[in-house]
DOMIVO-443035 format. One line per 8 residues: number of its first residue (from 1); for each residue x, y, z of C-alpha. Coordinates in nm, 2 decimals, decimal comma. Example, Ala and Ser with C-alpha at 12.3 -4.5 7.8 and 13.67 -1.06 7.14 Angstrom:
<atoms>
1) 1,23/-0,45/0,78 | 1,37/-0,11/0,71
</atoms>
This chain:
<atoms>
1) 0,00/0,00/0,00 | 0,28/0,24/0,09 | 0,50/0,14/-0,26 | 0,16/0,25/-0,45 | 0,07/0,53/-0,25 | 0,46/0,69/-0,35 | 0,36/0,57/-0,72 | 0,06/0,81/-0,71
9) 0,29/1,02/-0,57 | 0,50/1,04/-0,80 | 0,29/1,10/-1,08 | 0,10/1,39/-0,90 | 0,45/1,56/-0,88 | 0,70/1,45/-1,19 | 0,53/1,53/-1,49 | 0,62/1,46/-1,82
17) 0,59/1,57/-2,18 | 0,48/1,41/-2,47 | 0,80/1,32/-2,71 | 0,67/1,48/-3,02 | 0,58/1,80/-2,91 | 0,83/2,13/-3,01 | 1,02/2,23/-2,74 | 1,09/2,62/-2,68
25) 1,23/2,84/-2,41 | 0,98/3,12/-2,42 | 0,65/3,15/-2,60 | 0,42/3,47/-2,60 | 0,10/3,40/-2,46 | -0,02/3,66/-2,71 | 0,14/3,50/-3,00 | 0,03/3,12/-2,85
33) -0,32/3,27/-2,91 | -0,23/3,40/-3,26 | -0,13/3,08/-3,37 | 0,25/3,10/-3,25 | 0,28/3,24/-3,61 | 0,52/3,54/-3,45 | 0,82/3,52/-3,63 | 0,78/3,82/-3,85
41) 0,59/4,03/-3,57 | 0,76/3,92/-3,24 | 0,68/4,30/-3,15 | 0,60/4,24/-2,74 | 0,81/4,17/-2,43 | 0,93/3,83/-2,59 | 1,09/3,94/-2,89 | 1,39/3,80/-2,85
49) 1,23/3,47/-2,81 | 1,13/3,44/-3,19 | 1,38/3,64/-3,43 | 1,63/3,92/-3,27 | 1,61/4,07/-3,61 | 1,26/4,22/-3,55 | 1,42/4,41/-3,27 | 1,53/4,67/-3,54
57) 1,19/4,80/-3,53 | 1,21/4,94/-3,17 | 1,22/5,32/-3,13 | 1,18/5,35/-2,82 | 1,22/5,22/-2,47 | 0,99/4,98/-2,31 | 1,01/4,78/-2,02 | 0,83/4,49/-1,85
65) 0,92/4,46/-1,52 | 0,64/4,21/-1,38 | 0,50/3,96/-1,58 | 0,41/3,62/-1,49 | 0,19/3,36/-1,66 | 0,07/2,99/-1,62 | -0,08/2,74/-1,86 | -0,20/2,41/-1,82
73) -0,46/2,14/-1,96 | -0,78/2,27/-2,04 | -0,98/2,02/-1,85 | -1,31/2,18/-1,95 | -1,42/2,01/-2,25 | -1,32/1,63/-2,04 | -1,49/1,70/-1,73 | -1,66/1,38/-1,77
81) -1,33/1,19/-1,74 | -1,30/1,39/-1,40 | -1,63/1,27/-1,25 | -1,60/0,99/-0,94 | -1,20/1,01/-0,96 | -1,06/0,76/-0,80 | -0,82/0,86/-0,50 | -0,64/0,58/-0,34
89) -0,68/0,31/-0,65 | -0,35/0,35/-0,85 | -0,43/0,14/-1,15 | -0,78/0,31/-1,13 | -0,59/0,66/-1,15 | -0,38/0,54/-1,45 | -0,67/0,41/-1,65 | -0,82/0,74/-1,61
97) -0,51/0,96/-1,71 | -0,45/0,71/-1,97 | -0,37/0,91/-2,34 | -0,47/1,21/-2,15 | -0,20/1,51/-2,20 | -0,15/1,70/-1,89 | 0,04/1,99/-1,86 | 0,12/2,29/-1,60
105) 0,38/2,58/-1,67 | 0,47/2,89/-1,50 | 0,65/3,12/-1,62 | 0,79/3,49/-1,59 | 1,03/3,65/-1,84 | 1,09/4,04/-1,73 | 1,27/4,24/-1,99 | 1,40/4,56/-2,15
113) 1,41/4,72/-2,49 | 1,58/4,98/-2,56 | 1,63/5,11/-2,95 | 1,75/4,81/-3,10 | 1,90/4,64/-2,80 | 1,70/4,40/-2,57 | 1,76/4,24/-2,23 | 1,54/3,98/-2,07
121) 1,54/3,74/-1,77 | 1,34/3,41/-1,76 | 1,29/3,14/-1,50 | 1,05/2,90/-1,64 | 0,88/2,61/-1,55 | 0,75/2,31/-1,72 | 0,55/1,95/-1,60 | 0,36/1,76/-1,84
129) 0,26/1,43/-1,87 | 0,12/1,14/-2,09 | 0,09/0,78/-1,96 | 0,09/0,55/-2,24 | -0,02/0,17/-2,29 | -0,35/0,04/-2,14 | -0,13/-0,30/-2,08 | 0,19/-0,23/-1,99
137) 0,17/0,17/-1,87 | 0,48/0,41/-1,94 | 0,54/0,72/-1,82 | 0,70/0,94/-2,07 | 0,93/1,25/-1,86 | 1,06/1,52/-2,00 | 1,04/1,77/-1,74 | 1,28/2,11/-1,74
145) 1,34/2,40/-1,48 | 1,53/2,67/-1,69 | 1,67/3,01/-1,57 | 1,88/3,27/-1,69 | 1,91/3,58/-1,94 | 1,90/3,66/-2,31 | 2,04/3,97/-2,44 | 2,07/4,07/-2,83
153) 2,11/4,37/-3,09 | 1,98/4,44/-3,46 | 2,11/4,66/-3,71 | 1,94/4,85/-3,97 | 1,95/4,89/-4,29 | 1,77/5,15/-4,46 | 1,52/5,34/-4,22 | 1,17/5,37/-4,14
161) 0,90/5,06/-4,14 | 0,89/5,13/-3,78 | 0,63/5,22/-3,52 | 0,63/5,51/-3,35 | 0,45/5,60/-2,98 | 0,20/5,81/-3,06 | 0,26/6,11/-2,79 | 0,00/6,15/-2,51
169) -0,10/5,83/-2,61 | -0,11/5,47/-2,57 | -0,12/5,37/-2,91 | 0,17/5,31/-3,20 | 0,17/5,45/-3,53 | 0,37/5,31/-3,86 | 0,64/5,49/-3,97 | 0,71/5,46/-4,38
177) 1,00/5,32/-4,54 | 1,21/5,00/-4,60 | 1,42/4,84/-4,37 | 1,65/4,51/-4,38 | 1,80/4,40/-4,01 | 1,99/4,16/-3,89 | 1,98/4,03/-3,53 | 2,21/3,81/-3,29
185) 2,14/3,69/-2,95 | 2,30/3,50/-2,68 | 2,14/3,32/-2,37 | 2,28/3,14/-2,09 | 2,05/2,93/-1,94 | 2,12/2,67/-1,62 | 1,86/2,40/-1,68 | 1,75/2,12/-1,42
193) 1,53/1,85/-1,58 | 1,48/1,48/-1,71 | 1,39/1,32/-1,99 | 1,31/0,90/-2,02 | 1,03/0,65/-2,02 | 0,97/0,47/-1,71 | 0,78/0,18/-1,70 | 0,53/0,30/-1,40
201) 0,47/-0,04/-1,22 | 0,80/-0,23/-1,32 | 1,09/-0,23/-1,17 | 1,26/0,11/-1,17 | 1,05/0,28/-0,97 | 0,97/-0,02/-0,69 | 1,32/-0,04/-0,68 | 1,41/0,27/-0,57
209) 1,13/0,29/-0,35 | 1,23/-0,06/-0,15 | 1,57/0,08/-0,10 | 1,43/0,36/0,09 | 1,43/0,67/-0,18 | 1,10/0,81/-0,05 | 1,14/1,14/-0,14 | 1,08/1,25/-0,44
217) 1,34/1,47/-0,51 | 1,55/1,18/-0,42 | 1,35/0,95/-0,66 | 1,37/1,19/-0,93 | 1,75/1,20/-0,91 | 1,77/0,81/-0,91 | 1,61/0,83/-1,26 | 1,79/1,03/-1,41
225) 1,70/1,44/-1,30 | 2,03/1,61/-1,37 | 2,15/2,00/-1,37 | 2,33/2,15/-1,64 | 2,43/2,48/-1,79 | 2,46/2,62/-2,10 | 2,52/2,95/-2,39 | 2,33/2,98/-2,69
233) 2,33/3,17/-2,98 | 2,06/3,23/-3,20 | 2,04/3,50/-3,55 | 1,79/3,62/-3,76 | 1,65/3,90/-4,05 | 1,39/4,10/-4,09 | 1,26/4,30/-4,42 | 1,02/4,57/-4,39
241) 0,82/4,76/-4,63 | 0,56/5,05/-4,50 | 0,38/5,30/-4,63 | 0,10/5,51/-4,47 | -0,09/5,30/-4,26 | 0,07/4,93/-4,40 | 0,33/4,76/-4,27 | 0,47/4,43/-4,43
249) 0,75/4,21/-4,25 | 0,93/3,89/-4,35 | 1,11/3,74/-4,09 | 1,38/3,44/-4,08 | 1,55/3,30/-3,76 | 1,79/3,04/-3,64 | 1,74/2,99/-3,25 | 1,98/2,80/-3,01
257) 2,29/2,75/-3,33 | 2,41/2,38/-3,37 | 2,16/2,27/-3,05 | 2,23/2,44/-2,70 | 2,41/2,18/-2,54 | 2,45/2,18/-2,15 | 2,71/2,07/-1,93 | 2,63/1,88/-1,65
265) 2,69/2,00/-1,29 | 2,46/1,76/-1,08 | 2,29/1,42/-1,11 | 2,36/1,08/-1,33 | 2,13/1,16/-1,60 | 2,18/1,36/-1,96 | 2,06/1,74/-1,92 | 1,79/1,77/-2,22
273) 1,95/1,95/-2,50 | 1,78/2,26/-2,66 | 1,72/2,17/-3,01 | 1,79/2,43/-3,32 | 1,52/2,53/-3,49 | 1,46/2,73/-3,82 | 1,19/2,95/-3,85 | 1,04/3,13/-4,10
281) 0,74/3,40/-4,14 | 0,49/3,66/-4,32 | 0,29/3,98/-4,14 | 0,09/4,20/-4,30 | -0,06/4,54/-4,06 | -0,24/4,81/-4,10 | -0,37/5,08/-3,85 | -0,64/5,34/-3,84
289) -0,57/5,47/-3,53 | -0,86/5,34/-3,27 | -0,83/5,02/-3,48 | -0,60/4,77/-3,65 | -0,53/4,46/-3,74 | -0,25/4,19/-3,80 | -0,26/3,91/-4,04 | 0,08/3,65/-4,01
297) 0,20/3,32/-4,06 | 0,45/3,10/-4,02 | 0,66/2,81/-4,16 | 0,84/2,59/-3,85 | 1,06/2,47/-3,76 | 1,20/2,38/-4,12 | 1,49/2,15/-3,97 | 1,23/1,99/-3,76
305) 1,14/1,60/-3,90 | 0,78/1,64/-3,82 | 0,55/1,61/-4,11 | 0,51/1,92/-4,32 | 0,18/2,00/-4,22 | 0,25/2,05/-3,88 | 0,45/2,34/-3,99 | 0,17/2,57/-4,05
313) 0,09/2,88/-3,81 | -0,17/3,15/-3,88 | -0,26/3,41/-3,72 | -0,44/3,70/-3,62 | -0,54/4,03/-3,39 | -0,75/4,31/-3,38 | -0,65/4,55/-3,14 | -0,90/4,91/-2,95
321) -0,76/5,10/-2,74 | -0,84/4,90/-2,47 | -0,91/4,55/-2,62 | -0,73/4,32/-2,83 | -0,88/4,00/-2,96 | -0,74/3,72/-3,11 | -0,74/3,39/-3,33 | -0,49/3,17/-3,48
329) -0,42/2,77/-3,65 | -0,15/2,63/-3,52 | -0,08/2,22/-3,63 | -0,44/2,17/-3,73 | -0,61/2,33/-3,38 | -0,76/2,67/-3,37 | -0,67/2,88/-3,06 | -0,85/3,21/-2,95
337) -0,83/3,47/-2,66 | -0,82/3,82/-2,58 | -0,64/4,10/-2,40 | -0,76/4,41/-2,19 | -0,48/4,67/-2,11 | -0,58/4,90/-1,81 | -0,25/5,06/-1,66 | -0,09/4,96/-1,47
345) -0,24/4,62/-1,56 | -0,24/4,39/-1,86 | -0,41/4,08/-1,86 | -0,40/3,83/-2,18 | -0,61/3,49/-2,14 | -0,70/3,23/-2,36 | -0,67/2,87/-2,54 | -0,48/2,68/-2,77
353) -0,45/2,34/-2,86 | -0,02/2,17/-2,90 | 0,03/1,86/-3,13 | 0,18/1,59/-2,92 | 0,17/1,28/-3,14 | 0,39/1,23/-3,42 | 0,14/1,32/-3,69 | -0,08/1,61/-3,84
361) -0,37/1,58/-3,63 | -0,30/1,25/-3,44 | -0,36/1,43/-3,09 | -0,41/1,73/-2,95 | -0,35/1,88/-2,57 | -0,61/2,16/-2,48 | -0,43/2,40/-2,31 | -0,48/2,77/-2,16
369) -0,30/3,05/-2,08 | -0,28/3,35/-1,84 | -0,04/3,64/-1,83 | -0,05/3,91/-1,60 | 0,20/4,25/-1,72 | 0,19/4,48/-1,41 | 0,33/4,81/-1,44 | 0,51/4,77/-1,80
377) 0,55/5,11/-1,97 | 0,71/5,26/-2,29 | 0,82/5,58/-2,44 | 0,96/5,75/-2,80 | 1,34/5,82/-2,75
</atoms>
C-alpha cells in the first residue's frame, strides 16, 4: 500500500511531456493565441524569443518589469473523465489519465528594450505528462526547470518601417519606409530536468522505492533528474516595407545554433538539450488609429522531422484601445483569446491546442494560458 501510495505520488509531482511536441524556451501568450505564427511580428516583451532581427523596429524604450503567466490542460471540454476520480486506487488513477495530456507551466520572463538592444530574464517552469499503454503503462518524462538571461542587438538597414509612440497616447503608429536588419542573441540558461520513459509499475520505480528513496526529489535523481548549464546563440532577418498605414514584415531565424548543449553540474542523467530550430514567417498590418489589425503566418521549424503539415501557423489580432482580440491555426487546432490593457495592468487569457503525437492531427492537448503584465510602460526616444 505504501510502494503504491509513493507511485501516485510520484505521478502527481514529476510530470512529463509528450516526445513529439516542439520544445521552446519562451512562448508569448499573445502569440500562442495567434497561432505561434510570431516570427515576422515578435513585437511584445518576448521578442527576443522568436527572431532578434525584429528588434530593429524598436524606437523606443519599453520595459516589463512584472510579468508572470501559467498554462496548463484545459480540462473543460473532459470533465466527464474527472467525475468519481478515483483517489487511493492507483491502477484506477492510470486508466483514467491514460492518453490524456496533462500539462502545468509557469513562467515569468521580465525584460528591456531599448532602441535596438534587448535584455530579458526568464525562469520557467514546465510539467507535463502522458501515460501510455492500457497493458503495460509508461510514463513518458521530459520535465525542465530553466533560468537565466538573453540579451541581443539588430542593425538597420535603410530606415523607417517602424512604429512610433503616438505622444500622449497609448497607441503606435507606422512609420514609412524599408528596412532590412539583422539580429544576434545570446542566452545562458542553467537547466534542471529529465527526460526518459519509465515503465510506471515495473521495476525502476519499486526499486528505488524498497531501497528507501522516498522522497521525491531523491526518486527523481535516481532516474535520471540532472542540472546543467549552457550559452546559446541564435540569428535572424527582418525585411520591412511601410507606407502610410501598411506595414509588411518577413522574418527568418535560427534559434539555439548547432543545439544548445548543456554541461552537467549535478545528477547521473543527460541534461535535455535545446534543439535548433529554423523559423520562418509573413505579417501583414495596418492601423487606423482606434483600430487595426495583423494578419501573419508562419513556416516551423523547417529543420524539424515532423511532417510538413504540422508546420503551418496562422494568425491573427484586432486590437481598440483598450481591447485586443485574437485567433490563430496552429498544427491543425484553432486557438482564441483576448487582452484588456488597463495601466498599470495587462491581462491576456485564452486557449490553444499543441500537437503531441507524431502526426498532423494525431492528438491534440487543450491548453490555456494567463499572463498578468503589471506596471510595464514605454516611451519614443
Amino acid at each position: 500500500m505504501m510502494k503504491s501510495a509513493l507511485l501516485v505520488l510520484f505521478i502527481t509531482n514529476v510530470a512529463g511531456v509528450f516526445a513529439q511536441e516542439v520544445p521552446y524556451i519562451g512562448r508569448s501568450p499573445r502569440a500562442q493565441l495567434m497561432g505561434d505564427a510570431f516570427t515576422a511580428v515578435a513585437d511584445d516583451e518576448y521578442t527576443l524569443f522568436y527572431n532578434p532581427a525584429a528588434l530593429g523596429r524598436n524606437k523606443g524604450v519599453s520595459f516589463t518589469p512584472i510579468n508572470p503567466s501559467i498554462s496548463g490542460t484545459n480540462a473543460i471540454d473532459d470533465t466527464d473523465r474527472f467525475k468519481d476520480f478515483p483517489k487511493n486506487d492507483p491502477a484506477a488513477i492510470a486508466n483514467k489519465i491514460l492518453n490524456y495530456p496533462v500539462s502545468v507551466q509557469a513562467s515569468v520572463f521580465p525584460g528591456l528594450k531599448m532602441g535596438t538592444f534587448g535584455f530579458n530574464l526568464f525562469a520557467t517552469s514546465k510539467t507535463n505528462m502522458t501515460l501510455l499503454n492500457a497493458i503495460h503503462p509508461v510514463l513518458d518524462v521530459d520535465y525542465r526547470y530553466d533560468r537565466g538571461f538573453v540579451t541581443g542587438f539588430a542593425y538597420n538597414m535603410g530606415s523607417g518601417a517602424s512604429t512610433s509612440r503616438i505622444k500622449k497616447s497609448s497607441k503606435t503608429k507606422i512609420v514609412s519606409g524599408r528596412r532590412l536588419s539583422v539580429g544576434v542573441s545570446i542566452k545562458h540558461i542553467n537547466r534542471e530536468g529529465m527526460n526518459d520513459q519509465y515503465d510506471l509499475f515495473g521495476t525502476t520505480l519499486l526499486n528505488k522505492i524498497s531501497q528507501g528513496k522516498t522522497d521525491i526529489d531523491e526518486l527523481k535523481k535516481a532516474l535520471g533528474y540532472s542540472k546543467g548549464k549552457a550559452w546559446g546563440v541564435d540569428v535572424g532577418t527582418e525585411y520591412a516595407y511601410s507606407s502610410g498605414r501598411n506595414l509588411f514584415t518577413a522574418g527568418f531565424s535560427i534559434l539555439d545554433i548547432g543545439d544548445t548543449q548543456f554541461k552537467k553540474t549535478e545528477g547521473i542523467g543527460d541534461v535535455p538539450k535545446q534543439e535548433m530550430t529554423v523559423n520562418t514567417g509573413i505579417a501583414f498590418k495596418q492601423d487606423y488609429g482606434l483600430l487595426d489589425y495583423t494578419l501573419a503566418a508562419d513556416l516551423r521549424p523547417l529543420n524539424s522531422a515532423i511532417p510538413f503539415s504540422r508546420k503551418f501557423h496562422m494568425g491573427a489580432e484586432i486590437g481598440f484601445p483598450l481591447v485586443t482580440a485574437y485567433a490563430g491555426w496552429s498544427e491543425g487546432y484553432v486557438s482564441y483569446g483576448a487582452s484588456l490593457k488597463l495601466w498599470p495592468v495587462k491581462l491576456t487569457a485564452g486557449f490553444y491546442g499543441v500537437e503531441v503525437g507524431s502526426k498532423f492531427r494525431e492528438q491534440e492537448a487543450k491548453r490555456f494560458v494567463v499572463y498578468v503584465s503589471l506596471f510595464d510602460f514605454s516611451f519614443d526616444l
